[in-house]
N, C-alpha and C positions, 0 to 999 in steps of 0.2 A: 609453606604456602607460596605460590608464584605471585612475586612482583609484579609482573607485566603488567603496563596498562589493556594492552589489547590483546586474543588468542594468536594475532597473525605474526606474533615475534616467538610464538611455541613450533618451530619446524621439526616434522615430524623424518622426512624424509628428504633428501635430495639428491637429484639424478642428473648430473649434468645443468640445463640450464631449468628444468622441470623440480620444483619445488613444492612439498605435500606440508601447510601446516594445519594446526588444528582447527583452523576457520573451515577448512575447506572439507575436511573429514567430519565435522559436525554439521556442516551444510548440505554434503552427502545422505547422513544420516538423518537429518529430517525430510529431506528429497527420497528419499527412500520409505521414510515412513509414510507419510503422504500417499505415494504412488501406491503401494501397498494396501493401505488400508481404504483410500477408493477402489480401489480394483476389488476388492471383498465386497463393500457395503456395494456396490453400484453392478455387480455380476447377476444378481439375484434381484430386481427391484418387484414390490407388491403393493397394493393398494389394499385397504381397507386393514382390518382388523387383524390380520397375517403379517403384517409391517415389521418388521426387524426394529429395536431399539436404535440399533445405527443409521437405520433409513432414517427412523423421526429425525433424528439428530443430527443428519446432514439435511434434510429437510425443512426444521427450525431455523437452520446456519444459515438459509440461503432464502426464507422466506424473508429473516432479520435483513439482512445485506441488500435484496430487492425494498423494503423500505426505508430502508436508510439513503439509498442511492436516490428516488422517485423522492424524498422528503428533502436532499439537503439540494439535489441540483432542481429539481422541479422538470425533469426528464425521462422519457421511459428508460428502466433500469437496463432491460436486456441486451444492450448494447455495450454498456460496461460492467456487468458483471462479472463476464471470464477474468478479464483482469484485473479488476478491485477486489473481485472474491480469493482470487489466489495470493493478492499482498497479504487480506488481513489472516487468512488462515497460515499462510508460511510464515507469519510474525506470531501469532497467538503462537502454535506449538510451537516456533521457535521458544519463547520467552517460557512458557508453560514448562519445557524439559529442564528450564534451569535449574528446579526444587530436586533434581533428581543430583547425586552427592560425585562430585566430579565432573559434572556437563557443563561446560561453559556455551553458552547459547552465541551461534554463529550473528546475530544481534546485537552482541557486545562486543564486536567488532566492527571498526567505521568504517572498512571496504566492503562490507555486506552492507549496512545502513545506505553508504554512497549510492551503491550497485541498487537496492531500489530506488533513491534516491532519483537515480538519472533513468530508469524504466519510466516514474512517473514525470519528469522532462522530457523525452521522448514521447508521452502517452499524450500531454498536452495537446501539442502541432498535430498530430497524426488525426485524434481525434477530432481537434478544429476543424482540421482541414477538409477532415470526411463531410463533417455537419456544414460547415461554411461555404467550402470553397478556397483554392490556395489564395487570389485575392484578395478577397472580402478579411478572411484570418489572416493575413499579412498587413493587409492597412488598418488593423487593429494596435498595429506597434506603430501609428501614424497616428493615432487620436489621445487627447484632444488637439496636437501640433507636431507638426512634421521634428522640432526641435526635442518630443519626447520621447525621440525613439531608443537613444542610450539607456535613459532610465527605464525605458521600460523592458530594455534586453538585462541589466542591470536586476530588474526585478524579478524576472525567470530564473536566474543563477542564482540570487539571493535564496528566495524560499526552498530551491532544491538544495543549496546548504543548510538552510537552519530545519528542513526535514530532517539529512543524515544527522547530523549534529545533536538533534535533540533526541532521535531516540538511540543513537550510541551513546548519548550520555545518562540518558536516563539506566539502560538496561547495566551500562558497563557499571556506572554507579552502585546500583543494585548488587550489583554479581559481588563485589567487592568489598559491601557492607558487610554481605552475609558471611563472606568467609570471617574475614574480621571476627565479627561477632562471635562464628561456630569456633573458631582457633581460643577466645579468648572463655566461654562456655557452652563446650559444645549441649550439655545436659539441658541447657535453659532455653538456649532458643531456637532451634533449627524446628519447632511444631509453630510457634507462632510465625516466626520467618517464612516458613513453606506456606501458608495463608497468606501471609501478605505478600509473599513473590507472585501468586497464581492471580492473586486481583492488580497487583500494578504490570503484568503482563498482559493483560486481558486490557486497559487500560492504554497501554502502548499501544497496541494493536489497532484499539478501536481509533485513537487519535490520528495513528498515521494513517488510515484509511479513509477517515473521516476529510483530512487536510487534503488527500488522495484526488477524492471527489469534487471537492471546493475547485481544486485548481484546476481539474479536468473540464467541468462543466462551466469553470467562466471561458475558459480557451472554444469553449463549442458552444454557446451559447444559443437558443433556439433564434431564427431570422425575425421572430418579434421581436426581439430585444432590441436587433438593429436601427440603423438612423434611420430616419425621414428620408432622406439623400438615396442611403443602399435602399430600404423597400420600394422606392419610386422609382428606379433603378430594375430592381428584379421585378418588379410589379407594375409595367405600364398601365394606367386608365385606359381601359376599349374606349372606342369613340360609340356616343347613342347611336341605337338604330333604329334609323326612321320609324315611326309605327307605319302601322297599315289599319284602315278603317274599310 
């Protein structure tokens, strides 16, 4: 049984200063599966009663994701679907292949958790900036006092560590339990463990996407939300006009 805490200490290959370890070949391999198996379900799309099981089923995925998105930020979804639909699906099958006997999920390692990690830091600004304005989203790290602005850069770093963090720790946790367990009887529990890897992967998934959107949508927040000050600002009073009788 491999010690390791993480798959990125398993180097599979090295070539000079280019290094293959098994984070990167099992990140492969669900990048691969993915591409894959949308190119199939999505070549052939049908309406009505002709629907392929896999259409429902990409179908379902994304009608759930459109109200999950529209319920937790109170925004229309279709602006952050591509990108929130693609975290939680490459974390679900990530975490999902773990039941499979030798796959250690590219999720149980903390430069893949990071690496989303800093997509949704990045997704933040971008996204503000689109719905706000560079302005307006910049003296937002100005409120309620020009003195909060450390903390509140302070607080961007924060949550994109304790994103990676928790669910490298959760998944890596997990990975580790089970070998454990299957090393010490493999007879007894690798049927209940494959149950319960497939619901706290499912679980992971949902959270970190969930936390996804939270931090997305306060960074973009719609210009109602804004102050008194910015709407009076973007939104002069016209002056009355005379009537006419």
């Amino acid at each position: 049984m491999d010690s390791s805490i993480s798959p990125d200490s398993d180097v599979l290959f090295t070539w000079g200063f280019v290094t293959i370890n098994l984070t990167l070949v099992t990140t492969w391999i669900v990048m691969a599966l993915l591409i894959g198996v949308s190119w199939a379900v999505t070549r052939r799309l049908r309406t009505g009663p002709s629907m392929s099981r896999w259409q429902n089923m990409l179908e379902v995925t994304v009608s759930f994701l459109r109200d999950q998105i529209r319920d937790v930020s109170g925004q229309e979804p279709t602006r952050y679907l591509p990108f929130v639909g693609t975290l939680f699906i490459f974390i679900l099958v990530s975490n999902t292949l773990a039941i499979l006997p030798g796959f250690v999920p590219p999720t149980a390692s903390l430069s893949t958790t990071a690496a989303l990690a800093l997509c949704v830091l990045l997704a933040v600004p971008v996204y503000g900036i689109g719905s706000r304005g560079v302005r307006t989203y910049l003296r937002g790290y100005l409120e309620p006092s020009p003195f909060m602005l450390p903390f509140n850069i302070i607080s961007e770093l924060s949550r994109t560590l304790a994103l990676a963090v928790r669910l490298f720790g959760n998944v890596m946790s997990f990975t580790k339990i089970v070998a454990i367990l299957i090393a010490i009887a493999p007879l007894v529990f690798p049927a209940l463990l494959n149950a319960l890897g497939l619901l706290t992967g499912v679980i992971q998934a949902y959270i970190f996407t969930i936390l996804a959107i939270v931090y997305i949508a306060a960074g973009s927040r719609l210009q109602d939300d804004a102050g008194p000050h910015e709407q009076a600002a973007e939104h002069p009073e016209q002056p009355e006009q005379p009537s006419t009788t």
